[in-house]
C-alpha positions in Angstrom: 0.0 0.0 0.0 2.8 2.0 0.9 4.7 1.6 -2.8 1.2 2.8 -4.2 0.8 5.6 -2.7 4.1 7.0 -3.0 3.6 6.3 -6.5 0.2 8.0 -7.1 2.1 11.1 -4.8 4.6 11.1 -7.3 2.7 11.4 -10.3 0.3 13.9 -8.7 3.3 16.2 -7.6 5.3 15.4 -11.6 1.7 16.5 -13.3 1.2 19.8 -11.1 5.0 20.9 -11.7 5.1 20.1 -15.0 1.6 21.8 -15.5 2.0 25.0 -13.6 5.8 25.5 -13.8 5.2 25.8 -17.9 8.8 24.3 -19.1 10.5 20.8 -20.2 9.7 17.9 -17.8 13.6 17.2 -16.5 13.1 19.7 -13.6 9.7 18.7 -12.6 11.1 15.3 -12.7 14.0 16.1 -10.5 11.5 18.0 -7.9 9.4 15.5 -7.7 12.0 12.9 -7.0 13.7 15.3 -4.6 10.0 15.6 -2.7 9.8 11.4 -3.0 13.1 11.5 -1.1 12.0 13.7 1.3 8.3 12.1 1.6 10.2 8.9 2.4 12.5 10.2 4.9 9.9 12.2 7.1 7.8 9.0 7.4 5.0 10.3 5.5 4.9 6.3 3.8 5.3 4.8 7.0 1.3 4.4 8.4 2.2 3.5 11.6 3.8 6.9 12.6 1.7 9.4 9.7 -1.7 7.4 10.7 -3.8 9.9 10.4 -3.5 13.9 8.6 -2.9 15.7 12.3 0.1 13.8 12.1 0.8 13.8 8.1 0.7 17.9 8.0 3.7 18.7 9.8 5.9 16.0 8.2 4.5 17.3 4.7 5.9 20.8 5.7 9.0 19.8 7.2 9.9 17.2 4.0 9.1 20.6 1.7 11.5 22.4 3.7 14.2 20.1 3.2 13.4 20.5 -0.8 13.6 24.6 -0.7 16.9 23.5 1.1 18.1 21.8 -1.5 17.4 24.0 -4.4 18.8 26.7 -2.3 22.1 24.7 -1.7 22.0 23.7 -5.5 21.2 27.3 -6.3 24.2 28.6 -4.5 27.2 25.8 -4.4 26.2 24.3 -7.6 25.1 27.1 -9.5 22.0 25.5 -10.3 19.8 28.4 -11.2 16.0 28.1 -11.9 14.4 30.1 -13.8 11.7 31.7 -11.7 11.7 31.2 -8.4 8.5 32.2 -7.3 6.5 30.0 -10.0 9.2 26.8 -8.4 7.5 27.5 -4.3 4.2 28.5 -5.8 4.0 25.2 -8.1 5.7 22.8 -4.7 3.1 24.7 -2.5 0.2 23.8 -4.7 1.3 20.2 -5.5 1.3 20.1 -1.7 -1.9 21.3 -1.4 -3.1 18.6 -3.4 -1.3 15.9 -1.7 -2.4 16.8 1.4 -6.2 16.9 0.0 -5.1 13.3 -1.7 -4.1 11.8 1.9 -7.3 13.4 4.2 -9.7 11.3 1.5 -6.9 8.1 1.7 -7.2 8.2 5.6 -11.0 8.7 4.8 -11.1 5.2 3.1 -9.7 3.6 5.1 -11.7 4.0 8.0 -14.6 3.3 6.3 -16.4 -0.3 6.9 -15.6 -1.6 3.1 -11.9 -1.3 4.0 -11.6 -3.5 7.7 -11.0 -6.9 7.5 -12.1 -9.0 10.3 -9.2 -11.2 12.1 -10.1 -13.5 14.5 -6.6 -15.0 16.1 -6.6 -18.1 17.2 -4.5 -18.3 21.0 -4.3 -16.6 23.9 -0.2 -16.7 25.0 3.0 -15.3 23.8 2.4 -14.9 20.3 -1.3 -14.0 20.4 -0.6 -11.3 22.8 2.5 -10.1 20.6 -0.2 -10.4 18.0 -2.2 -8.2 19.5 0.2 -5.6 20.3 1.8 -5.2 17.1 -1.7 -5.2 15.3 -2.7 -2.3 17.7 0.2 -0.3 16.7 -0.2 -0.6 12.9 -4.0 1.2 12.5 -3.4 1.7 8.7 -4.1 -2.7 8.4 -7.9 -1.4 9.6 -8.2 -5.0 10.9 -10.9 -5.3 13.3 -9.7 -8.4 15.7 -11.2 -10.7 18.3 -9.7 -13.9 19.7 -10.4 -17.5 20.8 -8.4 -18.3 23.2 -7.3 -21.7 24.9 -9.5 -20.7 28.2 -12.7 -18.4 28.6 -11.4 -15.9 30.6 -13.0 -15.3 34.1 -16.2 -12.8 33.9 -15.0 -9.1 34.2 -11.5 -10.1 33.5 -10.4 -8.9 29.9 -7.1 -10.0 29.2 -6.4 -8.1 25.8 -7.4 -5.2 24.6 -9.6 -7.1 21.6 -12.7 -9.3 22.6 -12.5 -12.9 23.4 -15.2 -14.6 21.6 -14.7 -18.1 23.1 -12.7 -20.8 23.9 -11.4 -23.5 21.7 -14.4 -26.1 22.1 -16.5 -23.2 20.4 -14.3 -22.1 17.7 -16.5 -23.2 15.5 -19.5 -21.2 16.6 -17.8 -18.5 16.6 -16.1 -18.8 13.0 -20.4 -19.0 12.0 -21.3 -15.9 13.9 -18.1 -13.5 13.6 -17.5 -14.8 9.8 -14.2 -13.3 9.6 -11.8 -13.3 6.6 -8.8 -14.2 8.1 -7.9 -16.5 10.7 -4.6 -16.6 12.6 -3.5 -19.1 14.5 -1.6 -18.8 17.2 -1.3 -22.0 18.9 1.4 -24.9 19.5 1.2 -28.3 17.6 -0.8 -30.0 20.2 -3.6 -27.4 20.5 -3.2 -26.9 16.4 -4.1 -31.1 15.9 -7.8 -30.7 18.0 -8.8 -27.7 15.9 -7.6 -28.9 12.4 -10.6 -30.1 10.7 -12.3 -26.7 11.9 -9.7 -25.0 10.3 -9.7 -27.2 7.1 -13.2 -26.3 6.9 -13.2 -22.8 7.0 -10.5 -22.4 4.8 -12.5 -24.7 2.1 -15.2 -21.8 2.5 -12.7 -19.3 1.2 -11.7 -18.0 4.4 -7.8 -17.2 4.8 -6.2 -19.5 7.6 -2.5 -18.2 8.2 0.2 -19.3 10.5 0.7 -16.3 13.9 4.5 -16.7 13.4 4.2 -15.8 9.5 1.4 -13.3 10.5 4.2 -12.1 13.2 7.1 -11.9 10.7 5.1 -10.1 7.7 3.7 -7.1 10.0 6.7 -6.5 11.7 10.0 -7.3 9.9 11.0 -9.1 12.2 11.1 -13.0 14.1 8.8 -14.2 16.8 12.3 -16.0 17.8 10.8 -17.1 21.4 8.1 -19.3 19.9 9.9 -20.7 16.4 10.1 -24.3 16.6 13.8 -25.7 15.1 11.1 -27.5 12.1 10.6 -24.1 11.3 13.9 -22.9 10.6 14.9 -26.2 9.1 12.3 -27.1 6.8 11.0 -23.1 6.1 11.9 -21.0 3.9 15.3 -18.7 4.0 18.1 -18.9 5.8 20.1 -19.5 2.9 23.2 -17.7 1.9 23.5 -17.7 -1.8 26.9 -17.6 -3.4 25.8 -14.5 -5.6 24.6 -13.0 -2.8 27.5 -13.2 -0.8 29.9 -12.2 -3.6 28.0 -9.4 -4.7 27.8 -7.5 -0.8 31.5 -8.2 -0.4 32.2 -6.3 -3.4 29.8 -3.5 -2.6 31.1 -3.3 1.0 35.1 -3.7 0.2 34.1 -0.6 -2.9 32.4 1.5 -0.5 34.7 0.7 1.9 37.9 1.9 0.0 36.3 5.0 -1.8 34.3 5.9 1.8 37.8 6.0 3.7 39.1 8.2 1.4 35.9 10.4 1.1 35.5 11.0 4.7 39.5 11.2 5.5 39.2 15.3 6.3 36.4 14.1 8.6 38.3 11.5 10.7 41.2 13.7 11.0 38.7 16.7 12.4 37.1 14.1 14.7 40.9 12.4 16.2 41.7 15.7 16.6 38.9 16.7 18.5 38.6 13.9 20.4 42.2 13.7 21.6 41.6 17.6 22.6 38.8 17.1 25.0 39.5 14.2 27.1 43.0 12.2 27.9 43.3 8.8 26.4 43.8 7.1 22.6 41.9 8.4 19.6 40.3 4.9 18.8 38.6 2.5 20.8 39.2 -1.3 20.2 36.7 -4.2 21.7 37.0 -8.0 20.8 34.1 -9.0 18.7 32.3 -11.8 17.5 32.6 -12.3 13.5 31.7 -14.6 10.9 31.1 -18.4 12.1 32.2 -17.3 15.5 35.5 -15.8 14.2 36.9 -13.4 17.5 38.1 -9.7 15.6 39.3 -6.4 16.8 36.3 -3.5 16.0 37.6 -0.3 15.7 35.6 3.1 16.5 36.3 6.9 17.8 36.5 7.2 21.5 33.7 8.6 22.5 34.1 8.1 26.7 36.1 8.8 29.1 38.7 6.3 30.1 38.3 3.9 33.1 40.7 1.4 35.2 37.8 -0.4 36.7 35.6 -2.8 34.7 31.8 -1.3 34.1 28.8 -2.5 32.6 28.6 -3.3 29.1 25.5 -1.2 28.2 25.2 2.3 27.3 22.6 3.6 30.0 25.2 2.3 32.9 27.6 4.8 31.2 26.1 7.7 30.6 27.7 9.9 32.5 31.1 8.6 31.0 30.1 10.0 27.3 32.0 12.9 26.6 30.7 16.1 24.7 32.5 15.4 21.7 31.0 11.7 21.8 27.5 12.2 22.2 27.5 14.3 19.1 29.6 11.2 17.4 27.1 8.7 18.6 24.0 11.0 17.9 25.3 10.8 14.4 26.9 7.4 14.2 30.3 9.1 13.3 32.0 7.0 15.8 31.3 3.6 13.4 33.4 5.2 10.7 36.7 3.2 11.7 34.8 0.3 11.0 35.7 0.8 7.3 39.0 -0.3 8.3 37.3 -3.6 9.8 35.2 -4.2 6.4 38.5 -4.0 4.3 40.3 -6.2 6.6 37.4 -9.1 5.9 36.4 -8.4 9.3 32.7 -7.3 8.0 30.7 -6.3 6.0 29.3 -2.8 5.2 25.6 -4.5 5.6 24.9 -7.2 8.2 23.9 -7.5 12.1 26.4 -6.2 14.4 28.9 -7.8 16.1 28.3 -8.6 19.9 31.5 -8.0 21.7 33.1 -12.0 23.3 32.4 -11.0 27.1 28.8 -11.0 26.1 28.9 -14.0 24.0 28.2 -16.9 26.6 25.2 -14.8 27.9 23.9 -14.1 24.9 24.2 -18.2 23.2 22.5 -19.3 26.6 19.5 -16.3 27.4 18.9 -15.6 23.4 16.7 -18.8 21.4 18.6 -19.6 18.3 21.9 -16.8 19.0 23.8 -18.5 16.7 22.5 -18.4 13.2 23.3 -14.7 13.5 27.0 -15.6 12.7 26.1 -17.2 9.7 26.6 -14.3 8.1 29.5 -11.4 7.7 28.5 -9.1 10.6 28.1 -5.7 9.3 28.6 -1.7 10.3 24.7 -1.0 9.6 22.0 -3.6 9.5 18.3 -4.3 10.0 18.2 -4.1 13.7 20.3 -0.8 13.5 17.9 1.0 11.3 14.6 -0.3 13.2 15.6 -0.5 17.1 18.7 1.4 17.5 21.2 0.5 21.0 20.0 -2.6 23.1 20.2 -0.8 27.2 19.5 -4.5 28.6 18.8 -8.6 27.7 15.7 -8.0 26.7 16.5 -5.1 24.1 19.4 -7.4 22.8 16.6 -10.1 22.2 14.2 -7.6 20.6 17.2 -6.9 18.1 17.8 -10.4 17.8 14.4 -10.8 16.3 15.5 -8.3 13.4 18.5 -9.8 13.0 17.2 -12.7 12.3 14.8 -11.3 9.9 17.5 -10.6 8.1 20.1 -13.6 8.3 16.4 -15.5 7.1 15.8 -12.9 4.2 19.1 -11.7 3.0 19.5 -9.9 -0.8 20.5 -7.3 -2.3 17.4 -5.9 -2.2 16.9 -5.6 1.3 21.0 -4.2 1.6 20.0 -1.7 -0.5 17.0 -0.8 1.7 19.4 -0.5 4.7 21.6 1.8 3.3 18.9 4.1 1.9 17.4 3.8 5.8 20.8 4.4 7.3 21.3 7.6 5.4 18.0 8.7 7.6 19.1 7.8 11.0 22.7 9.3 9.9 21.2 12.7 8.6 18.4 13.2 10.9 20.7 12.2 14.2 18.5 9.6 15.6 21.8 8.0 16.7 20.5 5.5 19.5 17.2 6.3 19.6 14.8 3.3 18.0 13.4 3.8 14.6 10.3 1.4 15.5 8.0 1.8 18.2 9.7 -0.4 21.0 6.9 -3.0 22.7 6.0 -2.8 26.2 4.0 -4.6 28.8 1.3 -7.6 28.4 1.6 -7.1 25.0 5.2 -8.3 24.1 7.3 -11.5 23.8 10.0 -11.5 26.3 12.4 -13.8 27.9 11.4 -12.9 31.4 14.9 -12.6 32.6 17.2 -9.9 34.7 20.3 -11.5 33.7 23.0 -9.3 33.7 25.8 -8.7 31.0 29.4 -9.4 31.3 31.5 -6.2 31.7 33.8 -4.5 29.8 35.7 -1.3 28.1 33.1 0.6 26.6 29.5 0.3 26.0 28.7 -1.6 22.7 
């Protein structure tokens, strides 16, 4: 839905600056693929943050700021000069105009009864309730859910914030009455075998019957890893590293590697410089890291904290008040990583891939975290899925959450979705989101979670 509309966007905003700027196409082509850009990197094709027009507005205004920007900076540096000014902000104001008109009547569809789709999920533990959750947080699927769960809850007592039609003995009276047109089913193989021929029956009356850990993986981008069964990663799909895949992202990552290091050379001389003025100690921070198969390497990055004797804890928030002025604006912009391109060219990593866990952590990590290992079956990377959608992990449970996108990608791995992290890094980079998550992080009743306090191991610096 997302692709369409940026498309339709696009052609509205090409048609209205072709039509009122009254000249060749090429620079109503370039504006509107400068507005895309910006469209994309304001979230305005991201439903579950623009989910409604009070939220689109502002993000429509700040994405056509960053256009006058950059015709300003073209204008000036480039010497890129338009040929009337006032007809180029007249002719983006009305295309925005337009847009803005185009997304109140989207967002008017689809709250309208045509447009919901009535779920009913099937379960009432981990991954229904994860189900639940991240359903609740993506309005723009307009799916109106109710459950079945294993149990009737106790009167008064509602345990999620959808109804609970019934319990499992009735799931067929309630498939008659709620007649939805999708069924998820969130239950283990035992409970799965007692409500089969149910299920075979309403799928042969053209309802959809999906799996809750497909459902799970689809919506979110990421791995319910807590309730995967090893069948499921051994006899599903993914999880395979293809030759050309793996041939191709070294060559992207040792290019971009080489011509980035060069590129950004001023840069890392400003930022040693600066570092080394504001706080005693060396330039570059080194930590033992887990690689490829389990391969140990040194990771390279700016300093960005103030030097201690004693061990401390492995996590940023424990070392806060260790970050130095100079680092936070390093971190806040993920200027620190750029040593790393050292690391890729060494073979170390990769310029796309999860990141590596420092060794103290390791033994924690294998033992707390469900399937910890297939993450190494991979190169690890400077930037990868979990980086772009959650940010820094402050405890286990945060590393577990980025373990679920991590495996996302070690299950889905192409170029295609590389190429997707890069663009998305370029985002965090430039807008400074740094540590903060780029998804809403889950909370509460709602969320799979280990249930565990375990504590790191310690070490230098915080990962």
């Amino acid at each position: 839905m997302a692709l369409a509309l940026a498309l339709l966007e696009a052609g509205v905003m090409f048609g209205a600056l072709s039509t009122l700027l009254v000249r060749p196409p090429t620079e109503a082509l370039v504006l509107t693929a400068a507005c895309a850009t910006a469209f994309y990197y304001c979230d305005l094709y991201d439903f579950r943050i623009a989910s409604g027009l009070r939220d689109c507005a502002p993000r429509f205004l700040r994405a056509l700021g960053l256009v006058f920007l950059a015709v300003a900076i073209a204008d000036i540096v480039l010497g890129v000069q338009t040929r009337d000014g006032t007809a180029l902000v007249i002719g983006l104001l009305i295309a925005a105009g337009l847009l803005l008109v185009g997304r109140a009547c989207c967002y008017g569809l689809l709250r309208r009864r045509p447009y919901t789709q009535t779920v009913l999920i099937v379960g009432g533990r981990r991954l229904a309730a994860a189900l639940v959750h991240e359903i609740a947080v993506r309005r723009h699927l307009r799916w109106a859910v109710a459950l079945v769960t294993e149990t009737t809850p106790p009167p008064g007592r509602r345990p999620f914030r959808y109804p609970v039609l019934g319990a499992l003995p009735q799931l067929s009276g309630v498939i008659e009455r709620s007649r939805p047109q999708r069924i998820v089913v969130a239950l283990d193989e035992t409970e799965r075998a007692g409500v089969m021929p149910v299920l075979l029956e309403a799928r042969s009356r053209g309802i959809r019957v999906e799996d809750g850990v497909d459902v799970y993986e689809r919506i979110t981008g990421k791995l319910a890893i807590e309730v995967l069964s090893p069948a499921h990663l051994v006899f599903g799909k993914g999880f395979r590293v293809a030759r050309g895949h793996a041939a191709v992202g070294r060559a992207m990552s040792l290019i971009v590697a080489a011509i980035g290091l060069v590129a950004v050379a001023p840069l890392m001389a400003l930022i040693a410089f600066a570092v080394k003025l504001e706080s005693a100690g060396p330039v570059f921070f080194r930590q033992e890291r887990i690689g490829h198969h389990g391969k140990r390497f040194w990771l390279i990055k700016f300093r960005t904290m103030r030097p201690v004797t004693a061990e401390v804890s492995a996590w940023v928030r424990d070392n806060a008040d260790r970050i130095t002025r100079v680092g936070r604006i390093l971190r806040k912009f993920r200027l620190d990583e750029l040593p790393q391109f050292i690391n890729v060219l060494r073979g170390d990593m990769n310029l796309v891939g999860p990141r590596p866990h420092p060794v103290v952590n390791y033994e924690l990590f294998t033992r707390e975290i469900p399937y910890y290992a297939l993450r190494a079956a991979v190169r690890p990377g400077v930037t990868g899925w979990a980086q772009v959608r959650y940010g820094y992990a402050n405890n286990l449970e945060e590393e577990t959450e980025k373990m679920r996108y991590d495996l996302y990608y070690v299950k889905h791995l192409s170029v295609w979705l590389d190429l997707r992290i890069l663009i998305d890094t370029v985002g965090v980079v430039v807008s400074g989101l740094g540590s903060v998550a780029a998804d809403p992080r889950p909370s509460g009743a709602d969320t799979l979670s280990l249930g565990s306090d375990s504590r790191p191991a310690t070490t230098e610096d915080a990962a």
